[in-house]
DRENSENU-34129 format. One line per 4 residues: number of its first residue (from 1); for each residue x, y, z of C-alpha. Coordinates in nm, 3 decimals, decimal comma, padded with zeros to 5 digits, m for minus. Each point is the difference from the previous one (the first is absolute). Layout:
N
NUM) X/Y/Z  ...
This chain:
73
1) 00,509/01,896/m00,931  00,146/m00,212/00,286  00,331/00,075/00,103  00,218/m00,277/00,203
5) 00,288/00,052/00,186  00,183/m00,053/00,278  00,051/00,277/00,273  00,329/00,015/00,227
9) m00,040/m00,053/00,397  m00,164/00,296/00,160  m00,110/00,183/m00,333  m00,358/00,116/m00,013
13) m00,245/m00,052/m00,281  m00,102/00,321/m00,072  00,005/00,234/m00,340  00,317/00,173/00,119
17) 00,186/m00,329/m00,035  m00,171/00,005/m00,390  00,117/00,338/m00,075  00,317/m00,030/00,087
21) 00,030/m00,254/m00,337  00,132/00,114/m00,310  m00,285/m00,145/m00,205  m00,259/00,158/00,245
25) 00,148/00,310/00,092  m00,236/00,199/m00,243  m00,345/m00,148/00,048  m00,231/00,199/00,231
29) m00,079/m00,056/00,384  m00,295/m00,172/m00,055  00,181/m00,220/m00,258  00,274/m00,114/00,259
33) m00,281/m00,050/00,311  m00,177/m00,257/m00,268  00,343/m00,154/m00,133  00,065/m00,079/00,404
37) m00,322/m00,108/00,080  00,023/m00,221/m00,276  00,381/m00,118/00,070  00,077/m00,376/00,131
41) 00,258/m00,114/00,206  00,171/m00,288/m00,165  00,321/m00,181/00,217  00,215/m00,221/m00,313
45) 00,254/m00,276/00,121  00,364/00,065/m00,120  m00,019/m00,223/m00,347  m00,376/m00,003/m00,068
49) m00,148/00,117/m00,338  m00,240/00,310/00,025  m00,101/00,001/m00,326  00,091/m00,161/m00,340
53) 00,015/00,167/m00,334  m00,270/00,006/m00,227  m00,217/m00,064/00,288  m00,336/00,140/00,049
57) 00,010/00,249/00,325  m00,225/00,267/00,140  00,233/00,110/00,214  00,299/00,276/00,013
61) 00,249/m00,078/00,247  00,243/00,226/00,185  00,356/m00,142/00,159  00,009/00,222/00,303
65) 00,262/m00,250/00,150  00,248/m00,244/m00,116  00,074/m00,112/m00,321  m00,097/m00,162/m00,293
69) 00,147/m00,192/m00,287  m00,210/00,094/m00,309  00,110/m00,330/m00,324  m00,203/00,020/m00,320
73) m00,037/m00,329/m00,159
């Protein structure tokens, strides 16, 4: 599993961050270490597409800040 997402200024990469997320908060502390280890930083312009639907992805994102607009076609 990769995990992308996009941490604020100043917040560490660590499992702490990962079990602090509602999904997450039940997986064990070896889970979370692997999930961060794994985790990468992705930066999106205001307006760009992440993804599209029905879209192949091996990815599970995470908005830790900002927004998004989420259309289904």
């Amino acid at each position: 599993m990769v995990i992308k997402t996009t941490y604020p200024h100043g917040l560490r990469r660590d499992s702490s961050f990962f079990g602090r997320i509602s999904p997450l908060a039940g997986i064990t502390p070896e889970q979370l270490r692997a999930v961060a280890a794994s985790a990468i930083i992705e930066h999106h312009a205001v307006g760009s597409i992440v993804i599209q639907e029905d879209a192949p992805s091996d990815y599970f994102y995470l908005i830790v800040e900002g927004k998004v607009d989420i259309y289904r076609e």
